[in-house]
C-alpha positions as CSV (number, residue, x, y, z in Angstrom):
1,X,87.8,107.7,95.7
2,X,85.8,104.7,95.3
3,X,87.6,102.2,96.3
4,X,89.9,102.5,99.7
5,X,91.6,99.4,99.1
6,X,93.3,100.8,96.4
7,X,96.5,101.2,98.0
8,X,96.9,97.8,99.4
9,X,95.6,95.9,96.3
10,X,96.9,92.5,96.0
11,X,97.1,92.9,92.1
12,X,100.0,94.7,91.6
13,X,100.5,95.9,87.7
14,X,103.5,94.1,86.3
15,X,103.6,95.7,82.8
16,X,104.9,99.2,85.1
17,X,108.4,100.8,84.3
18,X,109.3,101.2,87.9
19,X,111.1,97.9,87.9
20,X,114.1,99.6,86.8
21,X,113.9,101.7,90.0
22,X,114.3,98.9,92.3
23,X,117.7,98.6,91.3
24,X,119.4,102.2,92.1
25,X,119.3,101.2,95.8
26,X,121.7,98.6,95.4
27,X,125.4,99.1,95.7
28,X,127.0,96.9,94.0
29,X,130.5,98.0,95.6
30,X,132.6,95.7,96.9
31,X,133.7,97.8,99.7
32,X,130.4,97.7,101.5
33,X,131.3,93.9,102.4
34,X,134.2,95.9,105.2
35,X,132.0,96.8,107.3
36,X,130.4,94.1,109.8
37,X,127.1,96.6,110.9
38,X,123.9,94.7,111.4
39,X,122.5,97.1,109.6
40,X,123.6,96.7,106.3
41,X,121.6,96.9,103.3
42,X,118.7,99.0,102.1
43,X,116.6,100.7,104.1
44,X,113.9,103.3,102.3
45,X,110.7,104.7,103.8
46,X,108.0,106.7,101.7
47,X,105.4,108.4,103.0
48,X,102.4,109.0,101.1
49,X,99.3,111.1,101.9
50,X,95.3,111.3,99.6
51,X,92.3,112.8,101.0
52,X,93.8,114.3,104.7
53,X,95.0,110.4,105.3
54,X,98.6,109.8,106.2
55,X,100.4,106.1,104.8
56,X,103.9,104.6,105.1
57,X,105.4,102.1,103.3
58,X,109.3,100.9,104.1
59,X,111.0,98.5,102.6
60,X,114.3,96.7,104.9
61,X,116.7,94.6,102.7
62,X,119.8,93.1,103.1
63,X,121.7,89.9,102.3
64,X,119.3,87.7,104.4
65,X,116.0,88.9,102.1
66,X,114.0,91.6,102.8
67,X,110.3,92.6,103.8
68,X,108.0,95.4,102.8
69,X,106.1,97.3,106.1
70,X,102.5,98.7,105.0
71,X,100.9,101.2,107.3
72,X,97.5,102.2,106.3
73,X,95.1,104.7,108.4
74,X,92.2,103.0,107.5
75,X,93.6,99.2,109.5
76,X,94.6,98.4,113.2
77,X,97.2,96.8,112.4
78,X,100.6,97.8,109.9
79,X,101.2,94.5,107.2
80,X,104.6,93.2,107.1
81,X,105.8,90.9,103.7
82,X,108.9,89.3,103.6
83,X,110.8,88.1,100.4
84,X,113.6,85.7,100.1
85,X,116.0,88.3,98.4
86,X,117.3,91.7,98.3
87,X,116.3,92.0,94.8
88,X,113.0,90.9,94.9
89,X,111.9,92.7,98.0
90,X,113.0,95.8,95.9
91,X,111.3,95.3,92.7
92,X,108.0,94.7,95.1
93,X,108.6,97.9,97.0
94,X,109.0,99.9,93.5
95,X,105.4,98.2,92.2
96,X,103.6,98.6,95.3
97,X,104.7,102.3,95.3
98,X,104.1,103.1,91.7
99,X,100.7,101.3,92.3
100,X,99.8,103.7,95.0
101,X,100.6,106.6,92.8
102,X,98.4,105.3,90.3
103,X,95.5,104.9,92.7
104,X,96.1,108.5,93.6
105,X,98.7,108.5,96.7
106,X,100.9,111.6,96.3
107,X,104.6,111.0,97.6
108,X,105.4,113.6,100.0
109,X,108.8,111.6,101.3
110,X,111.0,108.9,99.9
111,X,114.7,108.2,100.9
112,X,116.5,107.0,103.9
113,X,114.7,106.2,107.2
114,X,113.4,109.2,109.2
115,X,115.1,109.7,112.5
116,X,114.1,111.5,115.3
């Protein structure tokens, strides 16, 4: 790997055909307005690993906007970018991780938070 930035690169391919991804977390029920939890919304974590190194990325969304959490082995300190919609914060979570796989990140977990 030449390049260890590769899976935080600021330059995130837009021509990619995970855009359409972004929108299967969405539920577009009306339903889900009932319930009056704080925790509403998306909530997806993947965790990727290249070369015996360990990443997360997670992605928190809900009516109020959203923000994308980068943890990457190789800096002190995670990264955390928010967006002013549900939507958006998607679409951004679905090109950083197609990105990653690009740069050679293999997805070992991606659904609902981890517990426990």
């Amino acid at each position: 790997m030449s390049d260890y930035n590769d899976f935080f690169d600021d330059a995130i391919d837009v021509d990619d055909d995970s855009e359409t991804d972004a929108t299967q977390y969405f539920d577009d029920d009306d339903d889900a307005e009932t319930d009056d939890d704080d925790d509403a919304g998306v909530v997806r974590t993947a965790v990727l690993t290249k070369n015996g190194m360990f990443a997360l990325l997670s992605l928190r969304a809900g009516e109020a906007g959203g923000q994308i959490m980068r943890v990457d082995p190789r800096e002190a300190m995670p990264a955390v970018q928010r967006y002013e919609t549900e939507r958006e914060a998607a679409k951004w979570f679905a090109r950083s991780l197609a990105t990653s796989r690009r740069n050679g990140w293999e997805v070992i977990y991606d659904g609902a938070l981890l517990a426990g």
